[in-house]
Residue frames relative to the residue before (quaternion, step in Angstrom):
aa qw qx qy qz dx dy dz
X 1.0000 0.0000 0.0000 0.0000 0.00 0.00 0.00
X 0.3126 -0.8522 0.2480 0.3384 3.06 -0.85 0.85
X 0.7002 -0.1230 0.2614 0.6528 4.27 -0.93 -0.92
X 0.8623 0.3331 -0.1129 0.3644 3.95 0.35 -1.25
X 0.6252 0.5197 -0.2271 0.5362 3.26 1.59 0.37
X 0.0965 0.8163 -0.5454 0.1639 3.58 -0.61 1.15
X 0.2705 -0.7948 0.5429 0.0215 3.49 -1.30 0.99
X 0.5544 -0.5909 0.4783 0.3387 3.78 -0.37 1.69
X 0.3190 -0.6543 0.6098 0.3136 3.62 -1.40 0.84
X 0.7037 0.3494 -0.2182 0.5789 4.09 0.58 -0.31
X 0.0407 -0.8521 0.4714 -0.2238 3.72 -0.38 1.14
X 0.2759 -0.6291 0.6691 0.2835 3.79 -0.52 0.69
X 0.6483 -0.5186 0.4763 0.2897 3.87 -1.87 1.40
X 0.8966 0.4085 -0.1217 0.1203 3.28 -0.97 0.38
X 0.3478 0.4883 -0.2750 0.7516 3.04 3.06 -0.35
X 0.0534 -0.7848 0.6174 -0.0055 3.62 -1.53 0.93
X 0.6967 0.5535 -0.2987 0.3449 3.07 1.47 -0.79
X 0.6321 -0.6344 0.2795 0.3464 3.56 -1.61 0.67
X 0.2726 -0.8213 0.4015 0.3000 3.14 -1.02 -0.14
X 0.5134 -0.6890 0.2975 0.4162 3.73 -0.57 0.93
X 0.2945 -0.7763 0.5571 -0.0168 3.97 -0.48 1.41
X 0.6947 0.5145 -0.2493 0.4365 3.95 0.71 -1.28
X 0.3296 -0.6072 0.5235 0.4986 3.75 -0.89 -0.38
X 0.2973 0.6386 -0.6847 0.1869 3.76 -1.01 0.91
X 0.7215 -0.5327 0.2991 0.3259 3.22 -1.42 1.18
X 0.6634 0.4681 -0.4297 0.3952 3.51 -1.06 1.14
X 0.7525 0.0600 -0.0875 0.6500 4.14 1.17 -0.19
X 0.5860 0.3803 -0.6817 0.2173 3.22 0.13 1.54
X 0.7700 -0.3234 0.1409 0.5317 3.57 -1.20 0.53
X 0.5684 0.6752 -0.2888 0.3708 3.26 0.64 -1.96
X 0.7872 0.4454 -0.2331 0.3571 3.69 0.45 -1.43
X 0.7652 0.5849 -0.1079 0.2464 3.16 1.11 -1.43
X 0.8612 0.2564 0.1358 0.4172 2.79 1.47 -1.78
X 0.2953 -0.7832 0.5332 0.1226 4.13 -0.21 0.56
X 0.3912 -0.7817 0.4553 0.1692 3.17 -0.58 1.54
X 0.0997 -0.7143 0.6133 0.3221 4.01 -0.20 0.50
X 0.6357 -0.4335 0.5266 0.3616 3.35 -2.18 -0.32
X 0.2038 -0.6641 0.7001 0.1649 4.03 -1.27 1.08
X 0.3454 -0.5455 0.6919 0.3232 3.15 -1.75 -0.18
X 0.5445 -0.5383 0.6144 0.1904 3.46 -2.24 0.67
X 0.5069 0.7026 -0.4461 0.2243 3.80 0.73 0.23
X 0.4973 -0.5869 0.5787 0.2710 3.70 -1.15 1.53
X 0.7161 -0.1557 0.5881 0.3422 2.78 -2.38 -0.28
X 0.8373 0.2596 -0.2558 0.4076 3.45 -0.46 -0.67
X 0.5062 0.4656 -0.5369 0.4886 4.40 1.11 0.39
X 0.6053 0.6125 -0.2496 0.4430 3.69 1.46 -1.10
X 0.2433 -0.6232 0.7401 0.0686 4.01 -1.43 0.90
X 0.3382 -0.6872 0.6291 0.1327 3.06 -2.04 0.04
X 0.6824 0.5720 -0.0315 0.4542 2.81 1.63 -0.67
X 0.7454 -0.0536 0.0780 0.6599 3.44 1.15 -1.43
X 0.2882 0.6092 -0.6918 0.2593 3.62 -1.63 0.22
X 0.3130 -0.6885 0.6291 0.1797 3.05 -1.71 0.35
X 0.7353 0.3147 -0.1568 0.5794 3.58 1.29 -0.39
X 0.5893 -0.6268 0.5090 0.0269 3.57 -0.94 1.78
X 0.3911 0.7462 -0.5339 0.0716 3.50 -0.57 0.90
X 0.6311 -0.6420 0.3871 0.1992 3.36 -1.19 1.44
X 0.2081 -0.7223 0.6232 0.2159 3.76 -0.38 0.22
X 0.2836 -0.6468 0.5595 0.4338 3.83 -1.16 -0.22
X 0.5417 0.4644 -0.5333 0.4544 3.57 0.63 0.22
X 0.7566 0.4453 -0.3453 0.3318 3.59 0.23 -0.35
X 0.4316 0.6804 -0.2058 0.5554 2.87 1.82 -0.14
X 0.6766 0.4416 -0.1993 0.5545 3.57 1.12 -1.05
X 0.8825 0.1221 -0.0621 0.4500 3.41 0.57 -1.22
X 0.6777 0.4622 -0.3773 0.4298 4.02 0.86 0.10
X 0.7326 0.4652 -0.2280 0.4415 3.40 0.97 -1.63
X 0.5604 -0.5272 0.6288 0.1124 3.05 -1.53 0.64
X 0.6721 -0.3863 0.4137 0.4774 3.99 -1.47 0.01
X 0.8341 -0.1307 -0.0018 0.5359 3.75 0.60 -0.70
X 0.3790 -0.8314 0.4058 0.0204 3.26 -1.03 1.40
X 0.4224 -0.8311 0.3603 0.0330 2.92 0.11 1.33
X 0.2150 -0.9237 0.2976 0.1094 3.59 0.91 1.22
X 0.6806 0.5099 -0.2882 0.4401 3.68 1.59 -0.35
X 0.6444 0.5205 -0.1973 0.5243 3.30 1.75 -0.56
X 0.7156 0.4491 -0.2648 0.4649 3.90 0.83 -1.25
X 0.3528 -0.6093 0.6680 0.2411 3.80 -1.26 0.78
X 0.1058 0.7448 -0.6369 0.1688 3.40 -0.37 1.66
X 0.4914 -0.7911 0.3328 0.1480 3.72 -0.74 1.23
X 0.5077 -0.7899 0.3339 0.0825 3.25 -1.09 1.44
X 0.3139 -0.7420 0.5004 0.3169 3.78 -0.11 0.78
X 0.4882 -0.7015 0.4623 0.2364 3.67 -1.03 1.75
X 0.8755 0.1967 -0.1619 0.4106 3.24 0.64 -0.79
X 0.2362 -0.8029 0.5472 0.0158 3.71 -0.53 1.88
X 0.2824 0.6352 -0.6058 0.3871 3.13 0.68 1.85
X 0.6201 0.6228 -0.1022 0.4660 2.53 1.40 -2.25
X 0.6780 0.4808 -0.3038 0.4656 3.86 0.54 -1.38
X 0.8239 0.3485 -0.2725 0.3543 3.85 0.54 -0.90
X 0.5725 0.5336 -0.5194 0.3431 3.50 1.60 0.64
X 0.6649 0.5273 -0.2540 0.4641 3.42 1.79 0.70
X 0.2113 0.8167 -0.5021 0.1906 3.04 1.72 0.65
X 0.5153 0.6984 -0.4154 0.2722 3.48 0.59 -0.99
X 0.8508 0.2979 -0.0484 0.4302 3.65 1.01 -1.73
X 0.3365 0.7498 -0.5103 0.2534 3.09 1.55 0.58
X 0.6513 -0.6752 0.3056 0.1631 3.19 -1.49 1.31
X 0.2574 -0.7148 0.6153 0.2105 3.95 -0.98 0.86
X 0.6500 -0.3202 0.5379 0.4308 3.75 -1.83 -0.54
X 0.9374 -0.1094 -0.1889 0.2713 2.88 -1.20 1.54
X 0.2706 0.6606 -0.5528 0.4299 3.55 1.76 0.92
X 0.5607 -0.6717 0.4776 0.0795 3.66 -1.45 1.21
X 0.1824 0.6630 -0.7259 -0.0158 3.79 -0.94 0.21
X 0.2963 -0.7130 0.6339 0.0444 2.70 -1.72 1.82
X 0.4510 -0.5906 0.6166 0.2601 3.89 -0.69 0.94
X 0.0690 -0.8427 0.5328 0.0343 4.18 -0.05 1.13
X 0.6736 0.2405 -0.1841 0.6742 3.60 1.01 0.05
X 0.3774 0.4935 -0.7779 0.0949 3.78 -2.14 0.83
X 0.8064 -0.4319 0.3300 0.2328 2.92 -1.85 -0.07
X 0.7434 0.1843 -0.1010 0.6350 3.52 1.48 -0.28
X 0.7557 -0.4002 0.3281 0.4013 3.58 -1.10 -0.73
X 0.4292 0.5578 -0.5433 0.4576 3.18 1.28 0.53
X 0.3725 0.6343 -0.5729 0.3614 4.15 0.91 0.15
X 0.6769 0.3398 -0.2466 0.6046 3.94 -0.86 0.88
X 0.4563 0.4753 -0.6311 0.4094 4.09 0.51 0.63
X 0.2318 -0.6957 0.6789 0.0374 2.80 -1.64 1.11
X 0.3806 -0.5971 0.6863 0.1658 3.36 -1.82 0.74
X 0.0866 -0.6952 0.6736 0.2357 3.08 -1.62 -0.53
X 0.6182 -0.6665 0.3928 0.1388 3.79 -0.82 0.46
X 0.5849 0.7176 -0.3387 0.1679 3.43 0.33 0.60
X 0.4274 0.6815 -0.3147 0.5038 3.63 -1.15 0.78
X 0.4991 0.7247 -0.3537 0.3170 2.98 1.08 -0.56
X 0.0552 0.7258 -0.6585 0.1911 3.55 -0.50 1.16
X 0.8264 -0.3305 0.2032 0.4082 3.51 -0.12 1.90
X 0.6335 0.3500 -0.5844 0.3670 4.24 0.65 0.33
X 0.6560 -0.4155 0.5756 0.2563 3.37 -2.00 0.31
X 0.2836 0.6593 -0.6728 0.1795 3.62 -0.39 0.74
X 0.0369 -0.7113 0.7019 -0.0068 3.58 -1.58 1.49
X 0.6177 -0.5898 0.4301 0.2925 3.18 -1.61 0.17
X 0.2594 -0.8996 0.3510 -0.0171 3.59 -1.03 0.91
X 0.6776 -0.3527 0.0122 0.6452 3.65 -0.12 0.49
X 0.8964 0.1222 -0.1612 0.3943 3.36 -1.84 0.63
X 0.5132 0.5272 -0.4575 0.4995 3.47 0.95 0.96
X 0.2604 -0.5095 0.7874 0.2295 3.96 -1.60 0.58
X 0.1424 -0.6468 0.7347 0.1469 3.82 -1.43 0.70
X 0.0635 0.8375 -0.5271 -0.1297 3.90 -0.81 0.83
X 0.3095 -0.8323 0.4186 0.1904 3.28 -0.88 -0.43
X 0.3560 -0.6983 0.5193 0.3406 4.24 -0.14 0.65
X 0.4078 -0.5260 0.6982 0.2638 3.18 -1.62 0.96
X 0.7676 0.4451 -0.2053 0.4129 3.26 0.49 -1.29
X 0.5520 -0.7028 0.3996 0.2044 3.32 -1.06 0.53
X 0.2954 0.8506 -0.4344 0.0201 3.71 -0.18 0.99
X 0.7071 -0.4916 0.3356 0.3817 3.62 -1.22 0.81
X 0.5820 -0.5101 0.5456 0.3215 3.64 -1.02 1.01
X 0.7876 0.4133 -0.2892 0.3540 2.89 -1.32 0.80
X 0.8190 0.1688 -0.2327 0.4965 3.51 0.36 -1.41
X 0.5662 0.4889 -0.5857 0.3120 4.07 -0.22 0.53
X 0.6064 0.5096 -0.4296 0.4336 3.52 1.33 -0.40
X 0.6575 0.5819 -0.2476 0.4095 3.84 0.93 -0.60
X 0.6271 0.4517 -0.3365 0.5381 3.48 1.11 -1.22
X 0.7025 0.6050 -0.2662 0.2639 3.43 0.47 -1.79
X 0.6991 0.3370 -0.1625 0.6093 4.06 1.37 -0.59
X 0.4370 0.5659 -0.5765 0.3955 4.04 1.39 0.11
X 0.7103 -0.4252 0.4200 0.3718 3.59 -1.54 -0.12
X 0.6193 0.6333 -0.3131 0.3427 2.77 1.07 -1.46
X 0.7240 0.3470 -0.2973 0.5168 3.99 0.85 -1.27
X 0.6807 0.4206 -0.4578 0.3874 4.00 0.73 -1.50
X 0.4677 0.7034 -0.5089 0.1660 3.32 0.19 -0.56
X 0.5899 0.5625 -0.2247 0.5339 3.71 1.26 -1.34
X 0.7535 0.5030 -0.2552 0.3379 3.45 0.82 -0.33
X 0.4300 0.7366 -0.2786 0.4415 3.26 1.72 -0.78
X 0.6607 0.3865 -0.2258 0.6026 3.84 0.56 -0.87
X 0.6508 0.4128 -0.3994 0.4965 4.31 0.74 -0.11
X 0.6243 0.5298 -0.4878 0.3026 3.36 0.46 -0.70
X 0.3040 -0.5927 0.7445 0.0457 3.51 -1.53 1.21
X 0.8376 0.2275 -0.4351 0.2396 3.02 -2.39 0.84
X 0.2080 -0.8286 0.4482 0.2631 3.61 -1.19 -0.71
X 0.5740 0.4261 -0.4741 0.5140 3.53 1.19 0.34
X 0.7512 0.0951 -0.1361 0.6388 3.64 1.36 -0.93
X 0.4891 -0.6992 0.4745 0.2162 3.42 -1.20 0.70
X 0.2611 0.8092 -0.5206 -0.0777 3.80 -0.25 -0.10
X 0.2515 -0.7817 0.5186 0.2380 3.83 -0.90 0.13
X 0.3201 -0.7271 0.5505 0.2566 3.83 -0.56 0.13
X 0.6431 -0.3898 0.5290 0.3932 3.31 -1.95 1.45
X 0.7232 0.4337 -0.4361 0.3141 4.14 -0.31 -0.97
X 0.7423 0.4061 -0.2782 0.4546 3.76 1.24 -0.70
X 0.5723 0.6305 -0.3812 0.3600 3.48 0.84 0.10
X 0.4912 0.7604 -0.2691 0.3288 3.01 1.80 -1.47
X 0.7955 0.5056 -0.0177 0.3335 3.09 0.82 -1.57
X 0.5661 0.5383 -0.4031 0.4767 3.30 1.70 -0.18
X 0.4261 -0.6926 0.5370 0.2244 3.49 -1.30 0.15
X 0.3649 -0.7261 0.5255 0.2519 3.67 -1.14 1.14
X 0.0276 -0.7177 0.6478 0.2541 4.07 -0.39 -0.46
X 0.2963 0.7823 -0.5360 0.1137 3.93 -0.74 0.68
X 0.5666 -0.6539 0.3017 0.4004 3.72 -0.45 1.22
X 0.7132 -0.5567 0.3186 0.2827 3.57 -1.21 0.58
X 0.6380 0.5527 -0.0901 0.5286 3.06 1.54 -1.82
X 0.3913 -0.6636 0.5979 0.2216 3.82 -0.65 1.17
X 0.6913 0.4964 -0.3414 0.3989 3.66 0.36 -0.40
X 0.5721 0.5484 -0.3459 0.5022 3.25 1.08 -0.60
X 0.7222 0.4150 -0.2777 0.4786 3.30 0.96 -1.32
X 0.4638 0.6971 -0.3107 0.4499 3.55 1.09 -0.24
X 0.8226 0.3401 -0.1741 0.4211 2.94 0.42 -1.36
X 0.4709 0.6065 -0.3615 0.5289 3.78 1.46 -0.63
X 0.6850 0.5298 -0.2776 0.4160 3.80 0.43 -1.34
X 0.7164 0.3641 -0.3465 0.4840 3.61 0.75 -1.21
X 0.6233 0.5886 -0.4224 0.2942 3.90 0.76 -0.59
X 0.6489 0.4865 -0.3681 0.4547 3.40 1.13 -1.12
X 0.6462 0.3983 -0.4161 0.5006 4.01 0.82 -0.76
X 0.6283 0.5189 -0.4277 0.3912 3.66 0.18 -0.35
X 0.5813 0.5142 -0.3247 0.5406 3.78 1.32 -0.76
X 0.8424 0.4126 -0.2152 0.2718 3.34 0.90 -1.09
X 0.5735 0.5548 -0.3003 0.5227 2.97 1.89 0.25
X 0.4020 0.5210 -0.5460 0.5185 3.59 1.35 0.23
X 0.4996 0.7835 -0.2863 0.2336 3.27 0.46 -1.33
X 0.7991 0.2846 -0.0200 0.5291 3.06 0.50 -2.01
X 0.4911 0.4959 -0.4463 0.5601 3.98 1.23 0.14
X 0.6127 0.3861 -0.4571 0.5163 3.86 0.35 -0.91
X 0.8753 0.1663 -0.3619 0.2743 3.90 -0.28 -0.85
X 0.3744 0.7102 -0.4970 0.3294 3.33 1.08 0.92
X 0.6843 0.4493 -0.1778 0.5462 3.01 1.00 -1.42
X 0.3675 0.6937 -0.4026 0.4707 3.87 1.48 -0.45
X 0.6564 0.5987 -0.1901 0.4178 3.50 0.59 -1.90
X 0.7359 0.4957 -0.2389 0.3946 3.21 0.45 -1.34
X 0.7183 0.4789 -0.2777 0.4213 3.41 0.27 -1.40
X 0.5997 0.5982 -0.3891 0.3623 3.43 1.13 -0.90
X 0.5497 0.6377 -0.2925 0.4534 3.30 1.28 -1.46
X 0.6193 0.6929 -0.1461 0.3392 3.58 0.71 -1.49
X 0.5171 0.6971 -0.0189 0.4963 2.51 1.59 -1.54
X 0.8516 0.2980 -0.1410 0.4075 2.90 -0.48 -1.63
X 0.5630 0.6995 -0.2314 0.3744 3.66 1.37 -1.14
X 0.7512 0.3447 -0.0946 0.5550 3.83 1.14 -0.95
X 0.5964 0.5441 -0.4346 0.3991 3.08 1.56 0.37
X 0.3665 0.8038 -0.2157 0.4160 2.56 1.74 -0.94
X 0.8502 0.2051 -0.0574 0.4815 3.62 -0.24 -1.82
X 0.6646 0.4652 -0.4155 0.4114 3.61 0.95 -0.66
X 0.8306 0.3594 -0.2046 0.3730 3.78 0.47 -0.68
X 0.3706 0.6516 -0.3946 0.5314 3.48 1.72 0.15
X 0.6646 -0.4786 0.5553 0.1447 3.11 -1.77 0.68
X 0.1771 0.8686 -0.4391 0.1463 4.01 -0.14 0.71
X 0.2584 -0.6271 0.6898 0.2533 3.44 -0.89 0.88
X 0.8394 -0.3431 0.3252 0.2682 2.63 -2.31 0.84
X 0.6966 0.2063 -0.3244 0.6058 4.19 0.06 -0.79
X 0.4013 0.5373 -0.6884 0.2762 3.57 -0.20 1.03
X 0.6462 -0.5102 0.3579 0.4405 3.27 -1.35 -0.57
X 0.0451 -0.7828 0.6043 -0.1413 3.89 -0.91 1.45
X 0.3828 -0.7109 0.5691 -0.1554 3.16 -1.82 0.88
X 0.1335 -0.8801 0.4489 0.0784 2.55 0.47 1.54
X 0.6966 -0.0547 0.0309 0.7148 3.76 1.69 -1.19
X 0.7743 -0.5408 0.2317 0.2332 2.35 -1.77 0.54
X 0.4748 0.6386 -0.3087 0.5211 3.45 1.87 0.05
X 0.5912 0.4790 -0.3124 0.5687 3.62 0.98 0.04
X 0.6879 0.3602 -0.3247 0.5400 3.54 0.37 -1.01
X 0.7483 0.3659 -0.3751 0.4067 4.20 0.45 -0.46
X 0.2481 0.7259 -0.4522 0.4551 3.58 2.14 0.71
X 0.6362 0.6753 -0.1531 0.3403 2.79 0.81 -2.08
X 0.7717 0.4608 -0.1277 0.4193 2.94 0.06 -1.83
X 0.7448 0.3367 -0.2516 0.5183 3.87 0.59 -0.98
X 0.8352 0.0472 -0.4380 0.3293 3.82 0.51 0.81
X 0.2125 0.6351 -0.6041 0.4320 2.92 0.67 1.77
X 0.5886 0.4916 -0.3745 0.5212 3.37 1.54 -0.90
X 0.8150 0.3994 -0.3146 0.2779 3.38 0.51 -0.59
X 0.5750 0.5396 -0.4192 0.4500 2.70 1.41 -0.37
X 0.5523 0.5932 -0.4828 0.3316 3.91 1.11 -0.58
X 0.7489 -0.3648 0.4157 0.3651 3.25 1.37 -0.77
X 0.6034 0.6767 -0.1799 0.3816 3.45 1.36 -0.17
X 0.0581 -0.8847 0.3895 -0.2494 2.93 0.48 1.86
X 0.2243 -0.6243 0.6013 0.4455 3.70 -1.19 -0.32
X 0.3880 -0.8013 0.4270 0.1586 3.38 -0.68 1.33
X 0.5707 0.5132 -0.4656 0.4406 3.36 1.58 0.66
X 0.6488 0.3625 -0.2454 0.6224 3.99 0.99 -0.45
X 0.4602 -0.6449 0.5645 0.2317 3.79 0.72 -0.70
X 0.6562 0.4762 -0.2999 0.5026 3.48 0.82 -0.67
X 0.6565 -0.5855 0.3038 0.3659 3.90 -1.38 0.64
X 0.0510 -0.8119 0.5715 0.1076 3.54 -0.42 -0.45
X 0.1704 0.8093 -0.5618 0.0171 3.57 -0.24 0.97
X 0.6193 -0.4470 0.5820 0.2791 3.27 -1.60 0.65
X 0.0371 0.8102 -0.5839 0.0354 3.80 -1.11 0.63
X 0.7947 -0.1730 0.2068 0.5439 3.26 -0.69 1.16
X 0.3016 0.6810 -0.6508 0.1477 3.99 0.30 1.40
X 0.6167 -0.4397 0.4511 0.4720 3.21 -1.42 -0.82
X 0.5596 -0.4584 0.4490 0.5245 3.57 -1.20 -0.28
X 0.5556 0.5229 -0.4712 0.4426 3.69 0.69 -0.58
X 0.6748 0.4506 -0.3547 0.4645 3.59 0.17 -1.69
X 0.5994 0.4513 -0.4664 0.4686 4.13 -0.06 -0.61
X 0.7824 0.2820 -0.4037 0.3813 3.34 -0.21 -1.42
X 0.6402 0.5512 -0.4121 0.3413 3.83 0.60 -0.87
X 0.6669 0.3717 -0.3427 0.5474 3.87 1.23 -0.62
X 0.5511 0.5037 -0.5610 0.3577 3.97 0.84 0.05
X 0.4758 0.6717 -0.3454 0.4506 3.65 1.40 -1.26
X 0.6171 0.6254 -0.2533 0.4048 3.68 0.61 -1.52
X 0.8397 0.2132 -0.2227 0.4471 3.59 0.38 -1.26
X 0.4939 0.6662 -0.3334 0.4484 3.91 1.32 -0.38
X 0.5625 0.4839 -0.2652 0.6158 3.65 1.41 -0.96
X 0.9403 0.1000 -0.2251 0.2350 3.76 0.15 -0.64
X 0.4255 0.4700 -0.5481 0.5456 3.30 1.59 0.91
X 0.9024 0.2384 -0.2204 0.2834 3.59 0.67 -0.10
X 0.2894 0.7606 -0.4703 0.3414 3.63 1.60 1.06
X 0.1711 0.8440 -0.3744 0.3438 3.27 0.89 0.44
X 0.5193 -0.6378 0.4072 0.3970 4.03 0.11 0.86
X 0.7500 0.4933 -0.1717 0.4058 3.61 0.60 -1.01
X 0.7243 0.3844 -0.1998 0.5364 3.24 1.24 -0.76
X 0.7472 0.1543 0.0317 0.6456 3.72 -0.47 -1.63
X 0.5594 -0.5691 0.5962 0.0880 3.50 0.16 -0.50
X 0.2502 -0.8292 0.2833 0.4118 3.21 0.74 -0.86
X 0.0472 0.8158 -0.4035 0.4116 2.77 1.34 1.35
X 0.3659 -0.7717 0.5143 0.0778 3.63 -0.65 0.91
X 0.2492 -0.8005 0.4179 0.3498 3.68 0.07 0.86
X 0.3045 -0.7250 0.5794 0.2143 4.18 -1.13 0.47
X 0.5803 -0.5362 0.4507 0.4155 3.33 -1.62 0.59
């Protein structure tokens, strides 16, 4: 193999081929990608409510969006006035074209998005953002993941200019270098793993949410002052009453029958063996477990 040619140490079964590692013509930015046109428009050109044309802030970019932004699901704000929006029709945004957030307050300056979803809305880029685009053709999903790994921001860290606000320039980016497998499926198949991770994610800090709530609720009544026709405990088999239809009432279901399901008075063995239980079937999937059952 040669100096300019490297192979991931962790790899989905069935992709062998190298990947280009060296600078030579074909994976820097410069080579790949075409800078579109943003717009200069505040918070206050931008609705929540109405608009016919979609535009990205770079702050929302920094602190709401995610690696790739999913354009039918995310409340993303509407330019008020569709003069302004249609003197940028030209740079209006496709599936899987990139905005880079070019200015923040630390080293998070240089997050990228990716585009996807699209289903016919108008969505452009907005202050302190570079909108680009791939000559080449790649699978939804993996430029938003590579483009924010260490492995790519790193190259950016040495570009970044100022010192109360950070910002980087379209002329330094050019020059960095992408590395991504040849085989769209591969790149496919990398993209769907990182959303599939990132949707466990967002269940754990749902259910996170809750308990807090749960939480906060039993602090409430247990450590408060109360007259007698308040809420009491006589044992400890009443209060773990309590506690399990608040869960249901928070909402805490098996999301395959819909109906509650609670754990009663198990062992520590039985829990961990029913935590194993639900980890195995939100994640037995081909990509993940495999379908492989986890062991003690």
């Amino acid at each position: 193999m040669s100096e300019n040619e490297k192979k991931p140490e962790i790899r989905f079964a069935g992709f062998t081929d190298a990947l280009p590692a060296g600078r030579q013509v074909g994976n820097s930015v410069s080579s790949i990608i075409d800078v579109l046109q943003n717009n200069a428009l505040s918070r206050a050109d931008l609705s929540d409510e109405q608009g016919s044309v979609m535009n990205v802030h770079y702050g929302d970019i920094l602190v709401r969006f995610g690696e790739v932004l999913d354009v039918s699901s995310e409340k993303i704000p509407y330019i008020v006035d569709d003069a302004i929006a249609k003197k940028y029709s030209s740079s209006e945004l496709q599936n899987v074209d990139i905005i880079i957030a070019d200015a923040a307050e630390d080293e998070t300056v240089g997050k990228f998005i990716e585009i996807a979803n699209l289903q016919g809305e108008k969505v452009l880029a907005g202050l302190h953002t570079i909108p680009v685009r791939a000559r080449l053709e790649f699978s939804c999903g993996y430029l938003g993941y590579y483009l924010n790994s260490n492995s790519y921001h790193d190259q950016l860290l040495p570009l970044m200019q100022g010192t109360k606000v950070s910002s980087i320039s379209k002329s330094a980016i050019q020059d960095t270098l992408i590395i991504f497998p040849k085989s769209a499926e591969e790149q496919q198949r990398i993209g769907d793993y990182f959303r599939n991770l990132d949707h466990l994610i967002t269940l754990h800090q749902c259910k996170h949410f809750k308990l807090k709530s749960i939480q906060k609720y039993f602090k409430i009544y247990i450590f408060r002052q109360r007259s007698c026709s308040e809420m009491i405990f006589k044992t400890e088999a009443e209060f773990e009453e309590a506690v399990i239809d608040r869960l249901v009432d928070a909402g805490w279901v098996n999301h395959s029958t819909g109906q509650p399901e609670i754990l009663r008075y198990k062992t520590e063995k039985e829990l961990i063996k029913n935590w194993a239980d639900i980890l195995f079937e939100n994640n037995n999937e081909i990509d993940r477990l495999n379908d492989v059952p986890l062991t003690e």
